[in-house]
N, C-alpha and C positions, 0 to 999 in steps of 0.2 A: 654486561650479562645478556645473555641471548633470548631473545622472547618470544614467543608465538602467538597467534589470533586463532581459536578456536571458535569456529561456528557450528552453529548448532542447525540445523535448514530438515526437514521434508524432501524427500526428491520423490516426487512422484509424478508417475508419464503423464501428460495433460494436464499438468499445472496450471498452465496457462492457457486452458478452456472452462474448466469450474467455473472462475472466477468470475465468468459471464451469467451468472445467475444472478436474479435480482429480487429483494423485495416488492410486492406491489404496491407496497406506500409508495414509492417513490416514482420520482418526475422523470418520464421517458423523455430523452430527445433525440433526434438524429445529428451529430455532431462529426466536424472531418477530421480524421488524425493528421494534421498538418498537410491538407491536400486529399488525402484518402477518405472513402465516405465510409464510414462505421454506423453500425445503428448500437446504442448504450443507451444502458441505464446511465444517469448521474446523481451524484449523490457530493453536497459542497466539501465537510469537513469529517473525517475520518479519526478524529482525535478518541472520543469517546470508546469510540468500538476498538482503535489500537491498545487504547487503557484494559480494557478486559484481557485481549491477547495477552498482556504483559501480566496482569494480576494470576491468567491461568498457567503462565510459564515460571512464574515467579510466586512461590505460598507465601513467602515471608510480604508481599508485597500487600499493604494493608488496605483498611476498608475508610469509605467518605468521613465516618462520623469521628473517628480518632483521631487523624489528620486537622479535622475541622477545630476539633478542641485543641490541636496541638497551636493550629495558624492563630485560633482567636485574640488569646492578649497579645500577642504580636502586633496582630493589628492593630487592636485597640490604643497601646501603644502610639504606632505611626498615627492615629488617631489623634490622643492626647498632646502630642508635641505639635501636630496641625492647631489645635486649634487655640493652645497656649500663643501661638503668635499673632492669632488674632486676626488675620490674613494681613498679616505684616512681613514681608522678604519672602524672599522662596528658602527651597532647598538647593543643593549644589545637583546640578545637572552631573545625570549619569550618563557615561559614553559605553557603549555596547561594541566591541569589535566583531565585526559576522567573515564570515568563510563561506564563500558557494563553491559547493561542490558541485561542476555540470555534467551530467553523466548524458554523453551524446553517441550517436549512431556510425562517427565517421563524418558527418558534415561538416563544411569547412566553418569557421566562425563567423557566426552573424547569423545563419540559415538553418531555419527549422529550429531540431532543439537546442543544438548548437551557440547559444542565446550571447548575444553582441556584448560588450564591455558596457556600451552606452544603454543597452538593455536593463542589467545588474543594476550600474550606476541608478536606471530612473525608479529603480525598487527601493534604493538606498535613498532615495530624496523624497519619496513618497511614505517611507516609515517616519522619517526625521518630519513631515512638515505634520501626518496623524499621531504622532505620539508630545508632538511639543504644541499641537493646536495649533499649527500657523497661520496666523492672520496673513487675509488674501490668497490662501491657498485653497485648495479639495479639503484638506483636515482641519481648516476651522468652523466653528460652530460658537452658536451665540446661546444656547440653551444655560440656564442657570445651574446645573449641578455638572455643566459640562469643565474638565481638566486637562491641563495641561501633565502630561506624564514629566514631565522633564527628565524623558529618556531619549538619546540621541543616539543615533549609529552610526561606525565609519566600519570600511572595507580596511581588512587584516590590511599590514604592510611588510609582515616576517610571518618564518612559517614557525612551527613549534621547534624546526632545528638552529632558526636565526636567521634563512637564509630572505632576501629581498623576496616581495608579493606585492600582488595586486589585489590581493582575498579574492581571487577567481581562479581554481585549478580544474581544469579541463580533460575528461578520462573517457577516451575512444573505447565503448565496450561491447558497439558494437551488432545491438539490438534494433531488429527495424518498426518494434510495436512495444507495446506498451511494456512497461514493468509490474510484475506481481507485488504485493507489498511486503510479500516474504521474501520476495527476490530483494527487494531495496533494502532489507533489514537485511542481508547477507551481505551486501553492498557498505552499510552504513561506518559499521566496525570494521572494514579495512582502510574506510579515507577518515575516519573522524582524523580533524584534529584536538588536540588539546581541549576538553570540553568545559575545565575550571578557566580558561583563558580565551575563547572562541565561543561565540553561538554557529553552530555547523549546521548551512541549509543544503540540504541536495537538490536538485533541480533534475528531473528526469523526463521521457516524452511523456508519457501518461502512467497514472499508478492506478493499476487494476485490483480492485476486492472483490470479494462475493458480494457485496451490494451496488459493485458496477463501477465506473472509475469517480475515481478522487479528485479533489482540487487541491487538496493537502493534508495533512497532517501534524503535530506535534506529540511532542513528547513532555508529561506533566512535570512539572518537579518535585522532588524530592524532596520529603517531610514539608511538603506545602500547604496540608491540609486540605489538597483536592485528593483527586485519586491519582497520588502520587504513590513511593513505596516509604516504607520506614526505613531511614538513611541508618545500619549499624556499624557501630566500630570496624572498620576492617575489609567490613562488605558494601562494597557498592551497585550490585545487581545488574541492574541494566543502563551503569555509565556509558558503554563503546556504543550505544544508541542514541543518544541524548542528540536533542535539537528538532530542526521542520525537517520535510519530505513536501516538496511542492511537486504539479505538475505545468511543464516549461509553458503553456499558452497563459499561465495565471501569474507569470510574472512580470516585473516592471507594470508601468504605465503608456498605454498608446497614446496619452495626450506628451509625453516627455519624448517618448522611442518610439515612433510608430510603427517602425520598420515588427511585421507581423512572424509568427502570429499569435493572435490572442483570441481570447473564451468571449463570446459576447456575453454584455454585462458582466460581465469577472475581467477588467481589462485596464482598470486602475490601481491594481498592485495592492488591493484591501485584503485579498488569500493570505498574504504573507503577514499582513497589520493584525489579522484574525488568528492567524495561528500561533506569532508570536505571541498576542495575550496569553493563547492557553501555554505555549512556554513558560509565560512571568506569573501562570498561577488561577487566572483569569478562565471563568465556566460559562457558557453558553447563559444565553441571560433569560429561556425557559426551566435551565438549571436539569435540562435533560430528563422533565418529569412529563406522567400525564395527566395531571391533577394542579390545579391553583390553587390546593388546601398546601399541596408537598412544594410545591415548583419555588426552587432558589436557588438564585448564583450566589448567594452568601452575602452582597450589596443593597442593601436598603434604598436606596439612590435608581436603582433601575424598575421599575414597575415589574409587578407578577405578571407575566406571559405563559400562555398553558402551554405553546409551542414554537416552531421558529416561522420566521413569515420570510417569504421568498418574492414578494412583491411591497413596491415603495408606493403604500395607499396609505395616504392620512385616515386618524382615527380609529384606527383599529384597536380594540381591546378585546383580546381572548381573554380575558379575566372578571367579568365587567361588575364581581362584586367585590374586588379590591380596588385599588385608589391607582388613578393615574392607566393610559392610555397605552397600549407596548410602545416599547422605543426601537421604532423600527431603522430608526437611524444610531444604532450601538455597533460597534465592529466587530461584537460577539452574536451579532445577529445573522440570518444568511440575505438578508438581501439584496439587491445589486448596489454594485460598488460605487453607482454615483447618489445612490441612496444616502453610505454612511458617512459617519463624520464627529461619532461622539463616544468616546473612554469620560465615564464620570468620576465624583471625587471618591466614590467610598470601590471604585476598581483599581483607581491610583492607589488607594491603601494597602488593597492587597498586590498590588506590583512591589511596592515598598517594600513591603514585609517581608514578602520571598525574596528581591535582590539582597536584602540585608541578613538573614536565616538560613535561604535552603542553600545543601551544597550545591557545587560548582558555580549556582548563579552570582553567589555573596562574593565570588571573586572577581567575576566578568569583569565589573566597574573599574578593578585597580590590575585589570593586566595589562602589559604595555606590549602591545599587540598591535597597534596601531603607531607605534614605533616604527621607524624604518629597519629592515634587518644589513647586514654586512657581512655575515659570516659566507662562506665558499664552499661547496660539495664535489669531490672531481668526481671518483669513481663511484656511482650512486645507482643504485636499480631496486625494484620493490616489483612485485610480485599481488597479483590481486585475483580472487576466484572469482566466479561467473558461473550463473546458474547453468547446472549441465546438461545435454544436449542426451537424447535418448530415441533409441531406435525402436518402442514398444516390445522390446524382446527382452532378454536380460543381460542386456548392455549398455552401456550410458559412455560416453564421451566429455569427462574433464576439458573443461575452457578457464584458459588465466589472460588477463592483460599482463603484459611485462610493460613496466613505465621506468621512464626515466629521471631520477629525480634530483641528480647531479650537475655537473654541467661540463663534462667530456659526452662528447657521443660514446654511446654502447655501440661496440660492433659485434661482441658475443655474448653470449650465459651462458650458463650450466644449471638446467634443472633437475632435478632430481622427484620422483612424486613415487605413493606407492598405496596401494588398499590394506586396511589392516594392519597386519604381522607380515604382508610377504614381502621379498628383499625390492629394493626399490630401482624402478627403473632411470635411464637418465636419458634427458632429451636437450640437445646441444641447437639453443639460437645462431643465426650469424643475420648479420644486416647493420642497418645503418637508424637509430633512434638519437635524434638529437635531444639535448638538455628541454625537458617538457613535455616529449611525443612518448608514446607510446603504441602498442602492438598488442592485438585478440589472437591469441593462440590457439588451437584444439587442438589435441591431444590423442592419440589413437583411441579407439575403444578399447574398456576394460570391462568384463564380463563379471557379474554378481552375481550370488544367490540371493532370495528375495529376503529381506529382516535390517538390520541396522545395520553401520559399516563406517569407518572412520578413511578421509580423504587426506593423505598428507602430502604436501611438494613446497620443496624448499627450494630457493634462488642460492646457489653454493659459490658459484664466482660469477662476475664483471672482470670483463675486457683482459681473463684470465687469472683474476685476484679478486678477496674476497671485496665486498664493497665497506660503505662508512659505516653505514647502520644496519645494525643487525634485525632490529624488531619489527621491519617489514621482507622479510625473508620468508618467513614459512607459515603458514597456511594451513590448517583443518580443519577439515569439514563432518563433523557428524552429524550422517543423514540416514534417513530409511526409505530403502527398493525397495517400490512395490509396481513392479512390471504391469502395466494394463489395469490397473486398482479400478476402475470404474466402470460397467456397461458391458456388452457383450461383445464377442468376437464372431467376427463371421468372413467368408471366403468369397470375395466376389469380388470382378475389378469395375464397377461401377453401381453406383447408386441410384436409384430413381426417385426424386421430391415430388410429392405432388401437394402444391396449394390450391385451394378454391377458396375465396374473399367473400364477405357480403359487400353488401354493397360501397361503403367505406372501406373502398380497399386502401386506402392512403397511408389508412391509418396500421395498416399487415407490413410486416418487413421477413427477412430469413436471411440467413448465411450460412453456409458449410464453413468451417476453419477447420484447420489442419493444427499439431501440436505448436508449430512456430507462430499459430498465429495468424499465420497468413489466409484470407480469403479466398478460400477456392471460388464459391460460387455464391451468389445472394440475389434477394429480388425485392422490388420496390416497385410501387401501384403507383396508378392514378385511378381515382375515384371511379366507379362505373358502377350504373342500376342495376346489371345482371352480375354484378360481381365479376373477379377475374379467375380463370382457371391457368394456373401455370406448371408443365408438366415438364422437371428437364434429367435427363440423363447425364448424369456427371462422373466421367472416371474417376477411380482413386487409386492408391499406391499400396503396395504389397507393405507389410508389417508395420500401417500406418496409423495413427491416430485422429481422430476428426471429434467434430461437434456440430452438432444441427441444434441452431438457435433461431425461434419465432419471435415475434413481439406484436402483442396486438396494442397501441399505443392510447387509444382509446380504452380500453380496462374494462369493456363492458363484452367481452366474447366476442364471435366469429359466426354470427345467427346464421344457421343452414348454411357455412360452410366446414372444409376439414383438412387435414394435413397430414401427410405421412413418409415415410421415407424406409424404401423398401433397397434389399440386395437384386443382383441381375436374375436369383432364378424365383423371386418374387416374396425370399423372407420377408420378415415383417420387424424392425426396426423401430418405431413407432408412428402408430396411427390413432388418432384423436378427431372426434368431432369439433369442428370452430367452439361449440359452448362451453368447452373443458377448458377452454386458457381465459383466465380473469388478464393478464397481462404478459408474463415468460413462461416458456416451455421450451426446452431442449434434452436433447439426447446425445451421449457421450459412449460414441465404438471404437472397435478396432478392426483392422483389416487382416485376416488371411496369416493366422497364428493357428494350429489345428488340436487339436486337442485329440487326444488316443483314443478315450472313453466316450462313445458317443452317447451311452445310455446317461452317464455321469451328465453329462452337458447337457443333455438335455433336462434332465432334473434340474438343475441348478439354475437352468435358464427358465424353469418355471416359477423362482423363488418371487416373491414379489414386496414391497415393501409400502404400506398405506398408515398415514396420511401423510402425503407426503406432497409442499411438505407439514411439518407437525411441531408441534408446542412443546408439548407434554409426554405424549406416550406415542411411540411407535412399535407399529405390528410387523413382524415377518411372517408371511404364510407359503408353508412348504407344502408340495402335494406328499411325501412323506415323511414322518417323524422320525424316522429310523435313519435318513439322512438330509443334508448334513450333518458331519458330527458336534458344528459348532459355529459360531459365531464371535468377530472381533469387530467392536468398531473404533475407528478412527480419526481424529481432526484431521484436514487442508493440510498441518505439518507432519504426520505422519505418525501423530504419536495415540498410544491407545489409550482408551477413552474407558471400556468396559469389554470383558468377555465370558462367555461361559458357554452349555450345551447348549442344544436342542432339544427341547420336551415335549413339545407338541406342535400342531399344524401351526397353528398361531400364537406367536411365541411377542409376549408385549415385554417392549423397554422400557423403560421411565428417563427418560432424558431430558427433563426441568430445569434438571441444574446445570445443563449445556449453555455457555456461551452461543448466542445468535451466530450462523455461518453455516458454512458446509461440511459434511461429515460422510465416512465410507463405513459400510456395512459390510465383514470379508466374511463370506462363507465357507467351509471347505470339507471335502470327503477324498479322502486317501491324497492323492498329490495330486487333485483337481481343486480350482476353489473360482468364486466368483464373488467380484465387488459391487456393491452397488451404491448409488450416492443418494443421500437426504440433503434438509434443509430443515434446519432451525431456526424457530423465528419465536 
């Protein structure tokens, strides 16, 4: 039977500029993309905040307290038979077969993210010795409630078709900067494999969110009584997601592999030991609250912590009227990695509970995955989407990988791909893909109108015949165009920044980035008593999209200075006093798109949107009521949130019940309209 992967994705122009907004909790660092100097936010593990994305895409997908009573006698349970033994024998060791996905740039193996065998491997030796406590190793600990999970891991040796593995499948796709984390979830469900038989880790260069990049993520389980979903007959929700999302400098260990590179402090392979827990069920061990009355990871065993501690300082208790000290050495903690070293006994419980309960994990233990495969694929091709490539106008450019997953080389295809209802066009490969390689395709542009739209292209032959397996053939994408969704448009082929620092200029940074990502232009201080003034003229490209992002890293303003970022005949783009920024500030344009109505635009660009960003309630204030006629707002994926008129100057939202992240505000009068972006916190 012939199958398809329907994805579901956002497309919208500067995707991958948003995403550089950040909270001001959080710990600015200057950090290099493998060589390249980037200034980011970071933020360790992304689990929690991908758990909401899921609950807001998924209603059926339930709440902590239900889950919780569903996991408890379970537990209790794994409890009961512990201690009927009396701490007499073990249990039988569980073996985990894992699958890395490495999703690389083109770089040859070993380089960059491109991440070595012997890399992988020191990831796999470093969960094995933290999850079995191995004495004389990083993951033993002598603490009295500290456990031995007697969970082990090996690297797949068959794929879900039978054919021989390494558990390392390698997909040239092609990206020189980081990955969205919607981008990776479009990604995720074309290479899972088999996820009742695999734990499936991806491994990508950097995973970018609106709170800045990632070190990882997981994905909870099902009916585990965390914020997992309720598993129902039939329906399995968000299966073709299941598993981590790491990023490549957080894997393995440099004392095993040291061949680079890696996160300082994050460089002992603990990212992957951390996320796995929340895999096996396992919650951050301040229990994600902001209170020591609520704060719980469900474990008795782990002391009340009001929050996560990112520094290995004995004695710390954020709690200091409950019992017992934070344990700042837990792998559900975020401190650094030569910090941790300790899974307790009532965490073991609940790993227990879930491998033996939740779907797909109760089967991991008995799939034989780790079997060597035999079976043979000749004529084999598959077909993979790639987030699309947009001109800020209203056209976009379809990109697929074609891989090889047989073992004749491919020397042609026949693709077939088409928008909606219209008749489908065909675009014919010829070259040379041996057994494993693959090829980044683009696709001409195809021009939309702006609203929803389904992507479909199918792989129809190999080497002139159809191929083995049908279920990685064909591909669809339902996304929403929305051409230029954020900021203003203006005509000019150069920009002017103007920074002025106080005296800590050290602590100022900026970059222009273009839609790809790429850095056009940035700047970086050294300290001076009069401050620095830096004033640069920087070309840019006709129907282009940019971002001008600051960071004052310090969090305390820009005392008597200021920043701004003007067009060549002196528009105004934005201009701020140093006092206005507690920590980010950016601004998201477009280049030399014109618009017919210049009275329209100009209204529209008086629109303005405060507090922003905002908790609770957000204001629009028009200089007239009469236009626009309305209002839509948005999520990051594209999807609408609320809409309705315009009634007055100042037109208040209630947006409480938003998910924390970023959001677009569409305004519009006749067949003009203008987006503008918030932030929820």
């Amino acid at each position: 039977m012939k199958m398809n992967t329907t994805l579901k994705t956002g497309l919208v122009v500067f995707a991958s500029c948003f995403s550089l907004a950040a909270h001001a909790q959080q710990t600015p660092s200057e950090s290099k993309k493998f060589g390249k100097p980037f200034i980011t936010a970071s933020k360790y593990c992304g689990t929690v905040e991908y758990e909401k994305q899921l609950r807001e895409n998924n209603p059926k997908r339930a709440e902590n307290a239900a889950f919780e009573q569903w996991l408890a006698p379970k537990v209790a349970e794994v409890k009961a038979k512990r201690l009927q033994k009396n701490g007499q024998g073990t249990n039988q060791v569980v073996t985990i077969p894992v699958v890395f996905h490495v999703i690389h740039n083109g770089d040859a193996v070993g380089e960059n993210e491109n991440l070595s065998e012997e890399r992988i491997l020191s990831q796999i030796r470093v969960l094995n010795e933290d999850y079995r406590r191995a004495a004389g190793t990083p993951g033993f600990n002598s603490n009295p409630v500290g456990a031995d999970m007697e969970i082990e891991f090996c690297l797949a040796k068959r794929t879900p078709e039978g054919l021989p593995s390494n558990g390392i499948v390698r997909y040239n796709f092609g990206d020189d900067n980081g990955w969205l984390q919607n981008e990776v979830e479009l990604i995720k469900p074309q290479t899972q494999w088999d996820p009742s038989k695999y734990l499936n880790i991806w491994v990508v260069q950097e995973i970018v969110t609106p709170g800045g990049w990632l070190s990882g993520y997981a994905q909870f389980p099902t009916s585990s009584g965390l914020q997992g979903i309720d598993e129902v007959e039939g329906l399995t929700f968000t299966a073709n997601t299941d598993g981590v999302a790491i990023g490549a400098r957080f894997v393995g260990s440099e004392d095993y592999a040291p061949e680079g590179p890696f996160e300082e402090t994050r460089n002992m392979g603990r990212v992957a030991t951390h996320e796995i827990g929340h895999f096996f069920g396992l919650r951050h061990i301040w229990g994600d609250s902001d209170s020591c009355d609520t704060a719980t990871d469900f474990c008795d065993d782990t002391p009340t912590a009001l929050h996560s501690n990112y520094f290995c300082l004995p004695n710390l208790d954020s709690c200091p009227d409950n019992l017992g000290l934070d344990m700042i050495q837990n792998y559900m903690d975020y401190t650094p990695d030569d910090c941790l070293n300790i899974f307790t006994q009532n965490q073991k419980d609940r790993m227990l509970a879930v491998l033996a309960n939740s779907p797909r994990r109760k089967t991991l233990a008995t799939a034989n995955s780790c079997t060597p495969g035999t079976a043979t694929l000749n004529n084999e091709g598959g077909i993979y989407l790639l987030p699309f490539k947009t001109n800020c106008g209203n056209a976009f450019s379809p990109v697929f990988s074609l891989r090889n997953n047989g073992s004749n080389a491919i020397t042609s295809a026949v693709i077939n791909y088409k928008i909606d209802n219209a008749a489908p066009t065909t675009y014919t490969w010829t070259g040379t893909l041996a057994a494993g390689e693959d090829t980044r395709i683009e696709l001409p542009q195809l021009a939309v109108q702006q609203g929803s739209h389904t992507f479909t292209i199918t792989l129809t032959t190999v080497n002139g015949q159809a191929d083995t397996i049908a279920a990685n053939n064909t591909r669809i994408n339902e996304f929403t165009f929305s051409p230029v969704p954020q900021g203003s448009i203006y005509e000019t082929e150069t920009i002017t920044v103007t920074v002025q620092t106080d005296a800590a200029a050290s602590e100022v940074s900026w970059l222009l980035m273009d839609s790809n990502q790429t850095v056009i232009a940035q700047g970086i201080y050294e300290d001076n008593p009069a401050g620095v003034l830096d004033v640069r003229e920087i070309p840019v490209g006709e129907n282009s999209c940019y971002v001008f992002l600051i960071i004052d890293a310090g969090m305390d303003g820009i005392p008597g200075g200021h920043y701004s970022v003007k067009t060549s005949n002196g528009t105004t783009i934005l201009d701020k006093d140093g006092d206005d920024i507690q920590y980010i500030d950016y601004v998201q344009f477009a280049t030399n798109i014109v618009l017919s109505n210049k009275d329209i635009e100009k209204t529209l660009n008086n629109i303005k949107l405060y507090p922003n960003p905002a908790n609770s309630i957000l204001n629009i204030t028009v200089s007239d009521n009469n236009m626009p006629e309305g209002y839509t707002v948005y999520n990051s994926l594209g999807q609408v949130m609320d809409s309705g008129a315009i009634t007055t100057t100042t037109q208040s939202l209630n947006i409480a019940g938003y998910a924390n992240g970023v959001y677009f505000v569409k305004l519009a009068k006749d067949d003009h309209s203008k987006t503008l972006q918030f932030i929820k916190y």
